[in-house]
N, C-alpha and C positions, 0 to 999 in steps of 0.2 A: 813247868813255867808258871810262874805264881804273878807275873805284873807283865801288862805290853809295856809299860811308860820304861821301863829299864833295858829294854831290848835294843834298844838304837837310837841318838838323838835324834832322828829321823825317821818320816815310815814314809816310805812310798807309795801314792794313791793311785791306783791303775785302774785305767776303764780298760778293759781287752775285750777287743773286736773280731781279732780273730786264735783261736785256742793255743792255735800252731805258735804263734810269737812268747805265748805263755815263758816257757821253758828257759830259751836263748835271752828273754829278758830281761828275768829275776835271775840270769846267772849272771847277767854283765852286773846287775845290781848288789850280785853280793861280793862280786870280782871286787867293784868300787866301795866296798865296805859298808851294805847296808843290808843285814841281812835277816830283818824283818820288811812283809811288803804287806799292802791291803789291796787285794783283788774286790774291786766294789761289785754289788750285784744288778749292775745297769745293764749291761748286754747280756744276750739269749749265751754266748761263751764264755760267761762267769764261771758258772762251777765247775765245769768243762777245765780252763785254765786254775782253777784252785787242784782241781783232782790231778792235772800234768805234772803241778810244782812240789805237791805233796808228794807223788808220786817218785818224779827225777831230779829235783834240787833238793835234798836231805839237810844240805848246808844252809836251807832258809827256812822261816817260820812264816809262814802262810797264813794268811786271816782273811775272815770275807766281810767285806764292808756294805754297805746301805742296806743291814738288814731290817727289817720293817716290820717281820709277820713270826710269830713262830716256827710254819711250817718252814720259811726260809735258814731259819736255828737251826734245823734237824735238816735240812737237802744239804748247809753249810760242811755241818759235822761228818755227815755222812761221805762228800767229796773230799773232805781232811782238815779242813781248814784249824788253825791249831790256837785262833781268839777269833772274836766276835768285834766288830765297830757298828752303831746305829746312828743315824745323825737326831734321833729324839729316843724317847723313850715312851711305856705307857706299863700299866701295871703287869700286862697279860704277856706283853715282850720281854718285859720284866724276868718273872716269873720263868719264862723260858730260857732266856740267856743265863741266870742264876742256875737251873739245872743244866747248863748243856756240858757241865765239869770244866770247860776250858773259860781263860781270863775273858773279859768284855769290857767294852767299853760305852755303857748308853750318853746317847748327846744331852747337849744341855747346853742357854743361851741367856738364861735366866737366873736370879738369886735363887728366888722361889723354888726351883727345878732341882737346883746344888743342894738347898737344904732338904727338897725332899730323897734325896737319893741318899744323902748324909742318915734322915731321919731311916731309911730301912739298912744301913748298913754299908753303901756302896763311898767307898771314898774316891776311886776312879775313874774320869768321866772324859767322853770328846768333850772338846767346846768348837760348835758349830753352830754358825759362820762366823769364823772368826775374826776375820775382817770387820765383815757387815754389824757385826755384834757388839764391836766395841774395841777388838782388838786387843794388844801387849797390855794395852790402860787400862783395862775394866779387866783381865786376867790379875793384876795387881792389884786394883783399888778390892779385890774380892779374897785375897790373900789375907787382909787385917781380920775382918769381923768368921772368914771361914778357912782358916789354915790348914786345916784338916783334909782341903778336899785338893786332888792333884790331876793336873789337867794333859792333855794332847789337843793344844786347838789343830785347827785345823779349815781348811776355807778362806780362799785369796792367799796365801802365804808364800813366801819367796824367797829366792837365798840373802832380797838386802832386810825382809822385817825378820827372817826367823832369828838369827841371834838376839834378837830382843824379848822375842817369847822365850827363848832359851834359856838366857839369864836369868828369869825369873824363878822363884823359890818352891810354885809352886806348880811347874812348868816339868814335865818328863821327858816331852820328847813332842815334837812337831809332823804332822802329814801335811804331803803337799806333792803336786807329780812334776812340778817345773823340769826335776833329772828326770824323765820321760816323755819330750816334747813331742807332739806328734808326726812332726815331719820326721824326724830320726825315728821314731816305730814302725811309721808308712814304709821307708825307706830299708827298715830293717838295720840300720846302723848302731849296730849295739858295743862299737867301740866308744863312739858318741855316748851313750848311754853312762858306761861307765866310766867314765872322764867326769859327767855330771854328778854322777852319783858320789867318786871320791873327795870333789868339791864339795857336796851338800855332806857328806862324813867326818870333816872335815872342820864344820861350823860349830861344834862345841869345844874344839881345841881349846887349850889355855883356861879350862877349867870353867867356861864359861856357864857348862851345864849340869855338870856335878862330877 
């Protein structure tokens, strides 16, 4: 796998709580056509859920998101995880995620940010919060002077703004966990699940994404 932004117009942002849901989740999710997911590393059942999915959903590409530290690079890899997402970046995280062999994504919010990641090499990046950041507008207004650099925002996103980061040129693909509401996880309704999920797979149709 040489890019996450081509893997799905969509990635799914999961906080999991508990490990057990892991498995039944990412399988409604790839039932519904979405078959890259980001297990973030916010709960103590993170990697725990990355090592279930790696483990018995073959059919999905697994990545762990709010990595922060290095050591969280190598606990990532280690439970399977198959990319990396940051919501920032720094040289030493850097440095780690470049060796850990597999795709990554460090965040960025900033011009300054994009050209320094441009400046060591990196053309693929989160944009986080995307929302709060500026949004589909400042994804565009940022495409004229830095075309080179391609994004996944990600943060507030939804099924009525994402076709609009979508459409953009230099736009791969969107995270967002709306297809994972929590009352339907609570619940365990993971027909629900994939009913969102083929909707949200569904939003690049018509060529709107590439």
């Amino acid at each position: 796998m040489s890019s996450v932004l081509d893997l799905a117009p969509v990635v799914p942002v999961l906080v999991v709580e508990d490990a057990a849901d892991a498995v039944p989740l990412v399988r409604a999710l790839v039932a519904g056509g979405l078959p890259a997911v980001e297990v973030t590393l916010r709960t103590p059942a993170a990697l725990d859920a990355v090592r279930a999915v790696a483990g018995e959903v073959p059919e999905a590409v697994v990545g762990a998101g709010t990595v922060v530290t290095p050591a969280q690079v190598a606990d990532s890899l280690a439970a399977g995880a198959r990319f990396l997402v940051s919501p920032g970046w720094t040289g030493v995280l850097l440095e780690a995620m470049r060796t850990s062999g597999v795709p990554f994504l460090p965040g960025v919010s900033t011009v300054s940010e994009v050209m320094a990641l441009l400046e060591r090499g990196v053309r693929e990046m989160k944009f986080f919060p995307a929302r709060a950041a500026g949004g589909a507008a400042y994804l565009k207004a940022l495409y004229g002077p830095l075309p080179q650099a391609r994004f996944c925002p990600t943060g507030g996103i939804g099924p009525d703004s994402a076709p609009e980061y979508l459409a953009l040129p230099n736009v791969g693909c969107v995270g967002g966990s709306w297809m994972v509401p929590a009352d339907a996880v609570a619940a365990r309704d993971w027909a629900r699940v994939e009913r969102l999920a083929r909707a949200a797979a569904a939003l690049s149709a018509g060529g709107t994404c590439r």
